[in-house]
KOLPA-40658 format. One record per residue (C-alpha): residue number from 1; chain; x, y, z. Coordinates in nm, 2 decimals. Last residue first. Example, Ala and Ser with C-alpha at 12.3 -4.5 7.8 and 13.67 -1.06 7.14 Angstrom:
# residues 2
rec num = 2 | chaine = A | u = 1.37 | v = -0.11 | w = 0.71
rec num = 1 | chaine = A | u = 1.23 | v = -0.45 | w = 0.78
This chain:
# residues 338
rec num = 338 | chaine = A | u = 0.20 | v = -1.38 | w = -2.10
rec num = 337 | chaine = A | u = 0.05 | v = -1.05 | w = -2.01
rec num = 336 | chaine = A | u = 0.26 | v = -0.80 | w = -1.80
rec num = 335 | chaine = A | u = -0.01 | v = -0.53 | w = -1.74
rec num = 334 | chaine = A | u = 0.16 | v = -0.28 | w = -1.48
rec num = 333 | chaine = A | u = -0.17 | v = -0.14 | w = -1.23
rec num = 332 | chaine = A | u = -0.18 | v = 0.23 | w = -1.08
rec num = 331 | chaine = A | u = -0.44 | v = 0.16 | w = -0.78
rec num = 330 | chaine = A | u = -0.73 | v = 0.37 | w = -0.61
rec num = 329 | chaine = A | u = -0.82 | v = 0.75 | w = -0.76
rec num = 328 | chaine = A | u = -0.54 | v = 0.85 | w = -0.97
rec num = 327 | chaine = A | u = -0.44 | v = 1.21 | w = -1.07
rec num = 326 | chaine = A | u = -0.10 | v = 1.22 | w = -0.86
rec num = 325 | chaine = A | u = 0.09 | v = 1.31 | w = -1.12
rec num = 324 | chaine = A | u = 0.35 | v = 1.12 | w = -0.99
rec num = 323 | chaine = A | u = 0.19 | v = 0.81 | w = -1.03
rec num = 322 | chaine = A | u = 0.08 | v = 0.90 | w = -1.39
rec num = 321 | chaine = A | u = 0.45 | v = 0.92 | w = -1.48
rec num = 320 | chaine = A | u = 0.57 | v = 0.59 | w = -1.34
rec num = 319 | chaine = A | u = 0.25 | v = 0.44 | w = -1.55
rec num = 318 | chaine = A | u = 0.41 | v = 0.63 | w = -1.88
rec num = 317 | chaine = A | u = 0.74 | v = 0.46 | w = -1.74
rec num = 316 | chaine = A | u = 0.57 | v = 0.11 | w = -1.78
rec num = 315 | chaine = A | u = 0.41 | v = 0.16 | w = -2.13
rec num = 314 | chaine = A | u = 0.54 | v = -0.17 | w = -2.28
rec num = 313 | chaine = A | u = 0.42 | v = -0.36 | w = -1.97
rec num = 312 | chaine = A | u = 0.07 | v = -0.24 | w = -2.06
rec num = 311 | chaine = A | u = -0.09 | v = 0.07 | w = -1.84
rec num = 310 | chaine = A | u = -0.41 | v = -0.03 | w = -1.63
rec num = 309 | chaine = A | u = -0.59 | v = 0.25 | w = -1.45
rec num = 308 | chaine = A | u = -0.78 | v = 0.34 | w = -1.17
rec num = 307 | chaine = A | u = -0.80 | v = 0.00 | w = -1.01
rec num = 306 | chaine = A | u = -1.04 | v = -0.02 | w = -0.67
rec num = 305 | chaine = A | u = -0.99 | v = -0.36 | w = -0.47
rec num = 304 | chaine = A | u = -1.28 | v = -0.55 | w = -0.52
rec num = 303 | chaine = A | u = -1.44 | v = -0.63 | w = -0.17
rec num = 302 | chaine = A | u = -1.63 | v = -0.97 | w = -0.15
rec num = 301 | chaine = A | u = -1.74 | v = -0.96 | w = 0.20
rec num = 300 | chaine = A | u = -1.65 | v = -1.29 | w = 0.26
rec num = 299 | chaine = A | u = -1.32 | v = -1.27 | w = 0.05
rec num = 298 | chaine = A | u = -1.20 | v = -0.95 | w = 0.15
rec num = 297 | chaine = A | u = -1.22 | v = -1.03 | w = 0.54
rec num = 296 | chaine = A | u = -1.05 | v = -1.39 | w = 0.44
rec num = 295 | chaine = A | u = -0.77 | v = -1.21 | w = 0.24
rec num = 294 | chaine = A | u = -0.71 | v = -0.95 | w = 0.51
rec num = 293 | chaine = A | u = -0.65 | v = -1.27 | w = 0.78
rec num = 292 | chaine = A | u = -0.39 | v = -1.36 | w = 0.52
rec num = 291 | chaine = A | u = -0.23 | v = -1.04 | w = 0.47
rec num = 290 | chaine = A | u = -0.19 | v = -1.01 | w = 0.79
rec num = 289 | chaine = A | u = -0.04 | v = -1.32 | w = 0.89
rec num = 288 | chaine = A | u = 0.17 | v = -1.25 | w = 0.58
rec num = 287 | chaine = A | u = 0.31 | v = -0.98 | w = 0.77
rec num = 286 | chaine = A | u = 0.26 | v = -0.61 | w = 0.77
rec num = 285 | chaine = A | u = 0.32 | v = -0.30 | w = 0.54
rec num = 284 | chaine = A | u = 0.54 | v = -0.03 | w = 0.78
rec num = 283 | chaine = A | u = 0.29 | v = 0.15 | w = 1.00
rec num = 282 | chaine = A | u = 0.43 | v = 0.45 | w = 1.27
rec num = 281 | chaine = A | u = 0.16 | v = 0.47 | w = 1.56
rec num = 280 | chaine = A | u = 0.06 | v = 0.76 | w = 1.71
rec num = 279 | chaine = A | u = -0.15 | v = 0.64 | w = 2.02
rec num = 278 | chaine = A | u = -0.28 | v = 0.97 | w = 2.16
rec num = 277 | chaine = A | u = -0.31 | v = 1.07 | w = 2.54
rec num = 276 | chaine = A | u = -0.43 | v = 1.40 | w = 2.47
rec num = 275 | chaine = A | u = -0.18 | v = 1.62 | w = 2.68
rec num = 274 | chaine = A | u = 0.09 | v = 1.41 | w = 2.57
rec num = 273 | chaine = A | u = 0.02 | v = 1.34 | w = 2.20
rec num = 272 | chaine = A | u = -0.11 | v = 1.71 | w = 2.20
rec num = 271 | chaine = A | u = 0.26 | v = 1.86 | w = 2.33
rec num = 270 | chaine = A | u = 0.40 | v = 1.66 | w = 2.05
rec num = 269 | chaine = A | u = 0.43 | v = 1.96 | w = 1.82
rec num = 268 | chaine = A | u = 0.57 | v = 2.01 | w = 1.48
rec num = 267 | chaine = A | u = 0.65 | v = 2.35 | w = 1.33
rec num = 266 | chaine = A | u = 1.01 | v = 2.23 | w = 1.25
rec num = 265 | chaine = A | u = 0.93 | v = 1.97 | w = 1.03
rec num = 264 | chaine = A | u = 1.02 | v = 1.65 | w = 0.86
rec num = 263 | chaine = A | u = 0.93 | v = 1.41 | w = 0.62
rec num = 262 | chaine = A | u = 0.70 | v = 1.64 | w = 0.34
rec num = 261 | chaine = A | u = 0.37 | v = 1.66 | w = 0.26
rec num = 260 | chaine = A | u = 0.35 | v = 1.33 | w = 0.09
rec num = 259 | chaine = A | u = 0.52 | v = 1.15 | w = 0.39
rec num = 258 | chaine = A | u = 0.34 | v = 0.85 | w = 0.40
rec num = 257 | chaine = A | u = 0.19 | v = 0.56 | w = 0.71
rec num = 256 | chaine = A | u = 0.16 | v = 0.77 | w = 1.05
rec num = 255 | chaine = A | u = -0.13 | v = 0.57 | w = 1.18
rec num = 254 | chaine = A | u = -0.32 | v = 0.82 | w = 1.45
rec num = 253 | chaine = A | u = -0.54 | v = 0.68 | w = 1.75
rec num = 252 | chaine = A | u = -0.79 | v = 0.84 | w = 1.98
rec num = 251 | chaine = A | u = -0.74 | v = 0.88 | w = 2.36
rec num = 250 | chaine = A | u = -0.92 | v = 1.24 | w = 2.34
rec num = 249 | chaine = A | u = -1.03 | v = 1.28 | w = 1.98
rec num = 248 | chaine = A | u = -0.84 | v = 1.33 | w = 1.64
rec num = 247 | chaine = A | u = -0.88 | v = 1.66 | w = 1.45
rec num = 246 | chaine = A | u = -0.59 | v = 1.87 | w = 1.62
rec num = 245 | chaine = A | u = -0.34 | v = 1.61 | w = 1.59
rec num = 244 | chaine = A | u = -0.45 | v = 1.53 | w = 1.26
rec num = 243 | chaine = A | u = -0.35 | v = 1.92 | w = 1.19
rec num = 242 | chaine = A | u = -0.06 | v = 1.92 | w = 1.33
rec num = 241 | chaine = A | u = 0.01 | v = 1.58 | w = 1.12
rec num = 240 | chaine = A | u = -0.04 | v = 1.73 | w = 0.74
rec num = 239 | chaine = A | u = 0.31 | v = 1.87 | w = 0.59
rec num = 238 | chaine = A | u = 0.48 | v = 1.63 | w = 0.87
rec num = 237 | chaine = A | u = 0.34 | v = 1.34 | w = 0.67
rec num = 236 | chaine = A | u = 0.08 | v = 1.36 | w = 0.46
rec num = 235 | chaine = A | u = -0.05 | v = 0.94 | w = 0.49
rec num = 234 | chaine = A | u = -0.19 | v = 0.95 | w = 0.82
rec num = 233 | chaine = A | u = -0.50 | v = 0.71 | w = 0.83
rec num = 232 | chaine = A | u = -0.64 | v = 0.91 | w = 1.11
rec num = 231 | chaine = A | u = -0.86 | v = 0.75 | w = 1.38
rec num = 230 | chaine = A | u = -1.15 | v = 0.79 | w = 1.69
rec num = 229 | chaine = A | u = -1.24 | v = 1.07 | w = 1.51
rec num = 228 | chaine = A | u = -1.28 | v = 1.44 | w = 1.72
rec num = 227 | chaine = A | u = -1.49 | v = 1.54 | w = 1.96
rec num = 226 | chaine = A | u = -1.65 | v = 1.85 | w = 1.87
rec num = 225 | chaine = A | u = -2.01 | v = 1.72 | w = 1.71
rec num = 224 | chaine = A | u = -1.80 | v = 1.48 | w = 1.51
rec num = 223 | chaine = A | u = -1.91 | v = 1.68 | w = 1.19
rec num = 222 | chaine = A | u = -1.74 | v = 2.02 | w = 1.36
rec num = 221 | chaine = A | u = -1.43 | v = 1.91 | w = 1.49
rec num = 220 | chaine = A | u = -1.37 | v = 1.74 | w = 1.11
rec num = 219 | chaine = A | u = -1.47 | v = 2.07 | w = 0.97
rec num = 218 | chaine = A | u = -1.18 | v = 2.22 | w = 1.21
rec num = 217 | chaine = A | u = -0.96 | v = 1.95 | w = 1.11
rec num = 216 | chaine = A | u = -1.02 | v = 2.09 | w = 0.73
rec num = 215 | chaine = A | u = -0.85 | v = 2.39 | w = 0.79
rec num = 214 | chaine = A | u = -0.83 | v = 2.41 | w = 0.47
rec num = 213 | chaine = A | u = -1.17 | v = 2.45 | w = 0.34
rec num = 212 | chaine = A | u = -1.20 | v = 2.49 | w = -0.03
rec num = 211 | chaine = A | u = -0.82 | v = 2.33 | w = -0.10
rec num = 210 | chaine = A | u = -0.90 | v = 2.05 | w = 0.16
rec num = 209 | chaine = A | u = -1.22 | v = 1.98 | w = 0.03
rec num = 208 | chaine = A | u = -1.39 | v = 1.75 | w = 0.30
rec num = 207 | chaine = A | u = -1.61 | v = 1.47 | w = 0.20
rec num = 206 | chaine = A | u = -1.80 | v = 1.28 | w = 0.47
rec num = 205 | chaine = A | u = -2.00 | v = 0.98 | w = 0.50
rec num = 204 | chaine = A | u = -1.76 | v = 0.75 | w = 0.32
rec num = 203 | chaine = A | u = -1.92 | v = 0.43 | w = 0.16
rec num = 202 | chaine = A | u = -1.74 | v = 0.35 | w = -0.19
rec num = 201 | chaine = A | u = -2.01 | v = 0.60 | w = -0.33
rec num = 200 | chaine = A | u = -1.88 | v = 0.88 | w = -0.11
rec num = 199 | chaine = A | u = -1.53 | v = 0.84 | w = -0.21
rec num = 198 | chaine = A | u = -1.65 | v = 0.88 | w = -0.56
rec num = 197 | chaine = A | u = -1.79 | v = 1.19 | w = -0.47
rec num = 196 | chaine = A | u = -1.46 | v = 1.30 | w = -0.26
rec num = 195 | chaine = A | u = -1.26 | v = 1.25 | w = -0.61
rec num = 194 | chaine = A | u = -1.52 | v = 1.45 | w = -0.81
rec num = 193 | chaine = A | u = -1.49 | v = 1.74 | w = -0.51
rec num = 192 | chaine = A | u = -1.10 | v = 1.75 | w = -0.54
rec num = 191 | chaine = A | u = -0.84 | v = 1.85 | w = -0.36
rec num = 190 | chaine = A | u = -0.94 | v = 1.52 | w = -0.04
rec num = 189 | chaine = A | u = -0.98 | v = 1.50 | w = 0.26
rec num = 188 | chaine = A | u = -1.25 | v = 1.20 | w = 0.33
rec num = 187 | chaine = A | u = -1.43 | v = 1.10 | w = 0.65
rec num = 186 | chaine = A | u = -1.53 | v = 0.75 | w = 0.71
rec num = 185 | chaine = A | u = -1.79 | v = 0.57 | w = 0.96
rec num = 184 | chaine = A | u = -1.69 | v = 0.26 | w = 1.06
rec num = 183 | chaine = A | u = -1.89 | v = -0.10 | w = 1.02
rec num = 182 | chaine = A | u = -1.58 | v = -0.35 | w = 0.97
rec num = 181 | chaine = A | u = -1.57 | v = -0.37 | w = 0.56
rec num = 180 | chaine = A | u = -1.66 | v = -0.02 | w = 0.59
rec num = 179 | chaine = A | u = -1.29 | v = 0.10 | w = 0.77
rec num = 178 | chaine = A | u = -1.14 | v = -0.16 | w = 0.54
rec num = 177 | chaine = A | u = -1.29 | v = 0.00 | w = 0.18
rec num = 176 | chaine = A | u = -1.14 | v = 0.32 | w = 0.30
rec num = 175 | chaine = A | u = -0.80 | v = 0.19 | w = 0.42
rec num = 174 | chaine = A | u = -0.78 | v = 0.09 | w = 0.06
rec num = 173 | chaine = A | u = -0.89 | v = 0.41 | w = -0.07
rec num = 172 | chaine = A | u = -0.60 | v = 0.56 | w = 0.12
rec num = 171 | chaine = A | u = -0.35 | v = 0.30 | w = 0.06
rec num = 170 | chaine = A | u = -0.43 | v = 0.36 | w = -0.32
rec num = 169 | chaine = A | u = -0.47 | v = 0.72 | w = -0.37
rec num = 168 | chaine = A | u = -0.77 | v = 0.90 | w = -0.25
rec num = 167 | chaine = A | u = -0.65 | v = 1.13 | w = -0.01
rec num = 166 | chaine = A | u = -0.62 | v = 1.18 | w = 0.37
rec num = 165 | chaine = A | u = -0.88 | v = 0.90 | w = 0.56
rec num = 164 | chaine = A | u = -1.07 | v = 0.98 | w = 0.91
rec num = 163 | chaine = A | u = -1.19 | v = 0.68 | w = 1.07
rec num = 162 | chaine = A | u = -1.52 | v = 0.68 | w = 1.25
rec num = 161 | chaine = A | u = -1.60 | v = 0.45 | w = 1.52
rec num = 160 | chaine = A | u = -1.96 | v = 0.23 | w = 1.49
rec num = 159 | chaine = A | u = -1.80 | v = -0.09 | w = 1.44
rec num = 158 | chaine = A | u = -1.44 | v = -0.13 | w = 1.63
rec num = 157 | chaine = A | u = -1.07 | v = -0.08 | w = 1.49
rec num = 156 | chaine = A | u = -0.81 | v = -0.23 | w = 1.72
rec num = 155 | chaine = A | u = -0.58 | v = 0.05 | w = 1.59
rec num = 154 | chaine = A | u = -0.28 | v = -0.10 | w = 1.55
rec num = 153 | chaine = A | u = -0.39 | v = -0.50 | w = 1.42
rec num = 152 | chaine = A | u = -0.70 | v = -0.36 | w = 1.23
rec num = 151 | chaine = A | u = -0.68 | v = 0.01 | w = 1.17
rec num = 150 | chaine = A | u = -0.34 | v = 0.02 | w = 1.07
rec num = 149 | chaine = A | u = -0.24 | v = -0.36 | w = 0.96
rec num = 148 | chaine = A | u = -0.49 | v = -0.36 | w = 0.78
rec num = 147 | chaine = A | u = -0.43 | v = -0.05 | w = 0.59
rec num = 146 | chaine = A | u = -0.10 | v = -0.15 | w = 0.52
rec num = 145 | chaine = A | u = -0.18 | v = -0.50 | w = 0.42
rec num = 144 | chaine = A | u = -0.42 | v = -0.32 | w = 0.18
rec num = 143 | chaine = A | u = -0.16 | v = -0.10 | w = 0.00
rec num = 142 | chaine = A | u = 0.09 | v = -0.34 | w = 0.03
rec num = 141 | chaine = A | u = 0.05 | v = -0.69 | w = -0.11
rec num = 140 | chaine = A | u = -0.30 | v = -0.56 | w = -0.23
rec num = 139 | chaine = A | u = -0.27 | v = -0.42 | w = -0.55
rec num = 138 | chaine = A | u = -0.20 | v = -0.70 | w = -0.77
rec num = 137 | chaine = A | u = -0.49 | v = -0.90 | w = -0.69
rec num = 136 | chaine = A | u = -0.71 | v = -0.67 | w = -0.86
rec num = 135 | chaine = A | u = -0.51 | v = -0.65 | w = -1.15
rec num = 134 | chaine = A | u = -0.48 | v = -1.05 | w = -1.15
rec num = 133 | chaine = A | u = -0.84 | v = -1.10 | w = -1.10
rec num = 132 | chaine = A | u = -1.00 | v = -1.12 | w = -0.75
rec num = 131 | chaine = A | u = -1.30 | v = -1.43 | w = -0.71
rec num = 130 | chaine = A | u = -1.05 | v = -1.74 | w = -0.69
rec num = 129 | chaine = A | u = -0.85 | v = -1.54 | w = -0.37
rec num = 128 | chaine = A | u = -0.50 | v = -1.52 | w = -0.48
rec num = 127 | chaine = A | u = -0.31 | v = -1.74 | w = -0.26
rec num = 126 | chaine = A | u = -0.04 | v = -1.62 | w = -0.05
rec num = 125 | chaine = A | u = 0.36 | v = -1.65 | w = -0.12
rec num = 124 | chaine = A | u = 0.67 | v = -1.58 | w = 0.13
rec num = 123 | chaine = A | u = 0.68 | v = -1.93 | w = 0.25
rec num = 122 | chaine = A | u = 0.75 | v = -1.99 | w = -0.14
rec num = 121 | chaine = A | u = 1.06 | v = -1.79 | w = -0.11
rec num = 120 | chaine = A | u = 1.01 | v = -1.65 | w = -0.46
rec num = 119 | chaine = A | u = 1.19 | v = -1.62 | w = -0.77
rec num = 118 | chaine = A | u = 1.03 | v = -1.41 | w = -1.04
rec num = 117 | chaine = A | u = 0.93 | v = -1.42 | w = -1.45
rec num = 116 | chaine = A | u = 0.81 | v = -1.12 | w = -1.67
rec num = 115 | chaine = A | u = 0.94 | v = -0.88 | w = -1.48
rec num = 114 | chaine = A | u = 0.86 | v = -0.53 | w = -1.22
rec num = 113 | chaine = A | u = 0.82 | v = -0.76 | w = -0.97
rec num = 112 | chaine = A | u = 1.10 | v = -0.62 | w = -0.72
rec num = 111 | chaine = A | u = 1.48 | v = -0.70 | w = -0.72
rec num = 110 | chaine = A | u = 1.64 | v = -0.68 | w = -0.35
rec num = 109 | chaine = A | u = 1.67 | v = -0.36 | w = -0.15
rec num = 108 | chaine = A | u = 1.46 | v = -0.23 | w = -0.29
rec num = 107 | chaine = A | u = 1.16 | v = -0.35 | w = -0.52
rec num = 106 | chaine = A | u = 1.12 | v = -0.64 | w = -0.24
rec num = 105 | chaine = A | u = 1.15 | v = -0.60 | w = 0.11
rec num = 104 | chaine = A | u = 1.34 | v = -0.91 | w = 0.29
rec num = 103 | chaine = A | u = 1.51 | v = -0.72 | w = 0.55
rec num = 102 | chaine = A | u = 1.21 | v = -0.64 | w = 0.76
rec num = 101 | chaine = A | u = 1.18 | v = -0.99 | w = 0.93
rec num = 100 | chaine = A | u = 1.53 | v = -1.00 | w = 1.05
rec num = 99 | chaine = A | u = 1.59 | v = -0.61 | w = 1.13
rec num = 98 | chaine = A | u = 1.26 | v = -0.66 | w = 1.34
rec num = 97 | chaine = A | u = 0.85 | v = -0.65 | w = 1.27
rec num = 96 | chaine = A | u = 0.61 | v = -0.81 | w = 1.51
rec num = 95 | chaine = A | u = 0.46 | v = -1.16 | w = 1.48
rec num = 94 | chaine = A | u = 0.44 | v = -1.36 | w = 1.16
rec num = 93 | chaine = A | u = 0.58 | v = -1.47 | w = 0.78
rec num = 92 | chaine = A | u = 0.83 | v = -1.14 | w = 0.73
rec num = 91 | chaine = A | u = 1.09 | v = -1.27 | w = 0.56
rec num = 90 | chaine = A | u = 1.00 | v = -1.24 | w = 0.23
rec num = 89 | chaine = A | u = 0.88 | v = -0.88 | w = 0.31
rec num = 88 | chaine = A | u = 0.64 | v = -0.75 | w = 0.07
rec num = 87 | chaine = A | u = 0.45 | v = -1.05 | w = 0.05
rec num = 86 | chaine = A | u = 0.41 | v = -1.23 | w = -0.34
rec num = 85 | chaine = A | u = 0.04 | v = -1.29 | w = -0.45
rec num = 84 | chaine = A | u = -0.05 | v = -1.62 | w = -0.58
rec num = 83 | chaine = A | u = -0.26 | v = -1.82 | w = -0.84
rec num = 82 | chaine = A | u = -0.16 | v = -2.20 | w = -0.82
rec num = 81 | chaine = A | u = -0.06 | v = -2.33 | w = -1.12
rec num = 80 | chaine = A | u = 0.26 | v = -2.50 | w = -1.05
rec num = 79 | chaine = A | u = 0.23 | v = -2.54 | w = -0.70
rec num = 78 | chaine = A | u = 0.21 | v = -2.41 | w = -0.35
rec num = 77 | chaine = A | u = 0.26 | v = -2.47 | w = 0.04
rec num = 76 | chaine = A | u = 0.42 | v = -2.78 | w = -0.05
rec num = 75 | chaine = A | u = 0.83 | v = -2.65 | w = -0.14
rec num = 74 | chaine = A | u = 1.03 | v = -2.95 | w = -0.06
rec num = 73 | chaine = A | u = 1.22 | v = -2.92 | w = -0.37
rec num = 72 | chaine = A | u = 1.19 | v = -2.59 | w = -0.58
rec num = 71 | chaine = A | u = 0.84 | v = -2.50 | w = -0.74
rec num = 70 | chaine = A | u = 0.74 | v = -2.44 | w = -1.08
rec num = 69 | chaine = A | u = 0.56 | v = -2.17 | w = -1.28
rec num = 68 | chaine = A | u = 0.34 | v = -2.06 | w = -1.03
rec num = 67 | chaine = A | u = 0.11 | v = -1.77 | w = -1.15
rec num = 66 | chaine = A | u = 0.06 | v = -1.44 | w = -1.12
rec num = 65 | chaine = A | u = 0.05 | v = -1.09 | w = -0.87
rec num = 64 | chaine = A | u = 0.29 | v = -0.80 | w = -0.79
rec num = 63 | chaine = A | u = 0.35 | v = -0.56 | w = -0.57
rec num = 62 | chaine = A | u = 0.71 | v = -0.44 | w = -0.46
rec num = 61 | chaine = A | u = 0.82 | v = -0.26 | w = -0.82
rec num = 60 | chaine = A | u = 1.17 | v = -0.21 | w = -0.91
rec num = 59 | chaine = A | u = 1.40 | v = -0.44 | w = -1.10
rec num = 58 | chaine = A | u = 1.71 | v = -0.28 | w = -0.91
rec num = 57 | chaine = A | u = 2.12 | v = -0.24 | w = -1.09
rec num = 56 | chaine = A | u = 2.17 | v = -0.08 | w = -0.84
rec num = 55 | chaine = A | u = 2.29 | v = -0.13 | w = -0.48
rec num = 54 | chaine = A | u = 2.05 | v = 0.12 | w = -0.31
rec num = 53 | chaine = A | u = 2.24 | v = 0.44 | w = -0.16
rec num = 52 | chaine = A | u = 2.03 | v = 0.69 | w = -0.20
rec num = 51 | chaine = A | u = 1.74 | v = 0.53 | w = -0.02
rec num = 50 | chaine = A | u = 1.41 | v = 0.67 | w = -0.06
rec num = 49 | chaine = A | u = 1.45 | v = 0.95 | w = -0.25
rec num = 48 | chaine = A | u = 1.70 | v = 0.79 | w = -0.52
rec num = 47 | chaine = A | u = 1.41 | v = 0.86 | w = -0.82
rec num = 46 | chaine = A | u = 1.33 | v = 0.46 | w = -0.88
rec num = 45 | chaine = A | u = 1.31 | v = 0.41 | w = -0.51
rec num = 44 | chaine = A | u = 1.10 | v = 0.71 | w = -0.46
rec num = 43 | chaine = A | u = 0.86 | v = 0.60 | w = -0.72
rec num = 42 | chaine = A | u = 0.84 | v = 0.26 | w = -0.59
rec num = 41 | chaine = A | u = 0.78 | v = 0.40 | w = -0.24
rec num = 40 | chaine = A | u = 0.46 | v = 0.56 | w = -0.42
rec num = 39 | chaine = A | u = 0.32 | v = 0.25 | w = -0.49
rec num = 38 | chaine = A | u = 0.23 | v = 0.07 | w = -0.79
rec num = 37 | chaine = A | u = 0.06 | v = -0.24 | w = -0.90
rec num = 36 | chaine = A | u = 0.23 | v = -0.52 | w = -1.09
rec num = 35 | chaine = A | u = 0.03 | v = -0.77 | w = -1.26
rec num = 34 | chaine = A | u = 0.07 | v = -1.11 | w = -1.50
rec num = 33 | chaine = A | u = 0.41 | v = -1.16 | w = -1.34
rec num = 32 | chaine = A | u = 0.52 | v = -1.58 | w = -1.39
rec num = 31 | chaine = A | u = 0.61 | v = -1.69 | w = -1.05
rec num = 30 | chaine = A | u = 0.92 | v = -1.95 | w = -0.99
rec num = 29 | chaine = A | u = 0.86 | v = -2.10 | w = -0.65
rec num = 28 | chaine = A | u = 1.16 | v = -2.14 | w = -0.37
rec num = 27 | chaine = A | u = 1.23 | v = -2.39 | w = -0.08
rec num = 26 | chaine = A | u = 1.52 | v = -2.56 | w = -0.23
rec num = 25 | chaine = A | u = 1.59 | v = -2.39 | w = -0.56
rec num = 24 | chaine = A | u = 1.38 | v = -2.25 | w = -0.83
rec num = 23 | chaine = A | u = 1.56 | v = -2.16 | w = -1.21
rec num = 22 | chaine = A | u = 1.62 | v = -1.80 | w = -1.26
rec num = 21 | chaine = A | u = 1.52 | v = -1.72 | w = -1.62
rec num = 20 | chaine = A | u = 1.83 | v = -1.52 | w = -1.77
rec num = 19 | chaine = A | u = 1.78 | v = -1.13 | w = -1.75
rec num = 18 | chaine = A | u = 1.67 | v = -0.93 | w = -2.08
rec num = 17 | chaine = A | u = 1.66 | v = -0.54 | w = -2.03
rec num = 16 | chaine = A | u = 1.41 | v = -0.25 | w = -2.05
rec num = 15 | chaine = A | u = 1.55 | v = 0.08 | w = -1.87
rec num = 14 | chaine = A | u = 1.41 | v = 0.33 | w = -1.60
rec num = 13 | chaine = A | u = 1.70 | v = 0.56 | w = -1.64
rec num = 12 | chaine = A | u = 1.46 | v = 0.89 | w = -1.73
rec num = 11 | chaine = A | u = 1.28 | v = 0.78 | w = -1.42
rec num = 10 | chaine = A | u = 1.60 | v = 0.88 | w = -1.17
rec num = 9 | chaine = A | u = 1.86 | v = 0.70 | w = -1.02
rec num = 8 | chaine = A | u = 2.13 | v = 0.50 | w = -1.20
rec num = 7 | chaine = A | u = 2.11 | v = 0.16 | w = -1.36
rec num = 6 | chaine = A | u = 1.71 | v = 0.12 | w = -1.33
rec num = 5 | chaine = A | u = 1.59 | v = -0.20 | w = -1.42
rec num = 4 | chaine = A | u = 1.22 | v = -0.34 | w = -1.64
rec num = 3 | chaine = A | u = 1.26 | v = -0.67 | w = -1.70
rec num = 2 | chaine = A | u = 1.18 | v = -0.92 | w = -2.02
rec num = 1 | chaine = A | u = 1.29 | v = -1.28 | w = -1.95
């Protein structure tokens, strides 16, 4: 099978090689890849950011969507045929996260879905719901459970609150379409008017221009008539959370979920957490309860997760590359085909 590995760190190493076809054991499903999706955490993997001491060789990639080749003995949850979507941790089935549960992550520290062919725990599958396509399908096993698991299982998310959403990438845009799937307003940050317009028609009620107005927590202040939202989707990092602080009401909530302004800082305060009795929240992906209870959400509203682009399997690094660039509104998808 056809692969996509990195031997040493950095995109420049991001190689095309030919791996046997596992064969399925006890309790495992072989997958054929018809869709990868991209996060940024696959960048950083791929660059040595994230973890610079990752056993390599790494197939890299965490999302992915396709079809059950064949199944291992006494797998029944699936079978051959059966449209699926892998979880990010394989060991994460239910209840809270621990060493145990996390250590299953896939696209580091074990082999992602950036292949033709992949071995799963079949207890770590889900059903692709019949109304998705592959693309589609491919971007949720993070993105979405992320954004779930945030405003939903964190943040006890009610109708009627307003969320308050950095970006346009994919969690963000994701955590968009989940705030309106359950009856919140939503307010947009965002470098770019065209972006914040096509927030608008996905159901936000507010752009903000972070570049034109950056003190955009004041403008926040001012279109929640001074009280603040009820939650952030934190996805800047230390380069964004004073000002989250600042934006979020009395009591509210704050889902610290990227780092795209940067990991740490010296200029950061807590004295708002305590003198505003704030839930900040740190959100790592979720469980396949999650992603489950997402699916049937999704499913009877019939939200279509939003792809921006789809690069073929030849053009992976070119997809790598677009990431980075950080031009995309919604999801990066990886085409593998047949």
């Amino acid at each position: 099978m056809r692969c996509y590995q990195v031997e040493s760190f950095g995109l420049d190493h991001l190689q095309l090689a030919e791996r046997p076809v596992p064969a399925p054991g006890p309790g495992q499903a072989l997958v054929q890849i018809k869709a990868v999706s991209l996060n940024y955490r696959d960048l950083m993997m791929v660059q040595g950011v994230y973890n610079p001491k990752l056993k390599l060789p790494l197939i890299p990639c965490s999302d992915g969507a396709g079809v059950v080749l064949a199944v291992g003995e006494g797998v029944t949850r699936v079978q051959p045929g059966d449209r699926v979507m892998g979880i990010f941790s394989q060991t994460w089935i239910s209840g809270p996260a621990n060493r145990e549960r996390s250590a299953g992550t896939l696209g580091g520290p074990h082999d992602g879905t950036l292949s033709e062919q992949r071995l799963f725990a079949a207890e770590g599958l889900v059903h692709t719901p019949a109304y998705l396509t592959d693309h589609e399908a491919a971007t949720l096993p993070c993105t979405a459970v992320t954004a779930w698991h945030a405003l939903v299982e964190r943040g006890q998310l009610a109708a009627g609150e307003t969320v308050l959403i950095q970006g346009t990438g994919g969690l963000s845009i994701a955590a968009l379409q989940t705030a309106r799937l359950l009856g919140a307003r939503v307010i947009v940050t965002s470098s770019s008017d065209e972006k914040l317009a096509r927030a608008r028609a996905l159901g936000a009620s507010d752009g903000i221009n972070y570049k034109k107005t950056p003190q955009w927590d004041k403008a926040v202040r001012e279109l929640t008539g001074g009280v603040g939202v009820d939650h952030v989707v934190e996805v800047g990092g230390a380069g964004t959370l004073n000002q989250s602080l600042r934006a979020v009401r009395l009591g509210g909530h704050i889902a610290v979920i990227g780092v795209l302004g940067g990991a740490s800082s010296t200029e950061l305060s807590v004295v708002p957490v305590l003198m505003q009795n704030l839930r900040v929240n740190g959100v790592f992906v979720g469980n396949r309860d999650m992603f489950e209870a997402l699916l049937r959400a999704y499913t009877l509203a019939g939200t279509r997760p939003v792809v921006d682009r789809v690069f073929p399997f030849a053009a992976a690094r070119q997809a790598f590359d677009y990431l980075a660039s950080g031009q995309h509104f919604g999801k990066i998808v990886i085409e593998i085909g047949n």
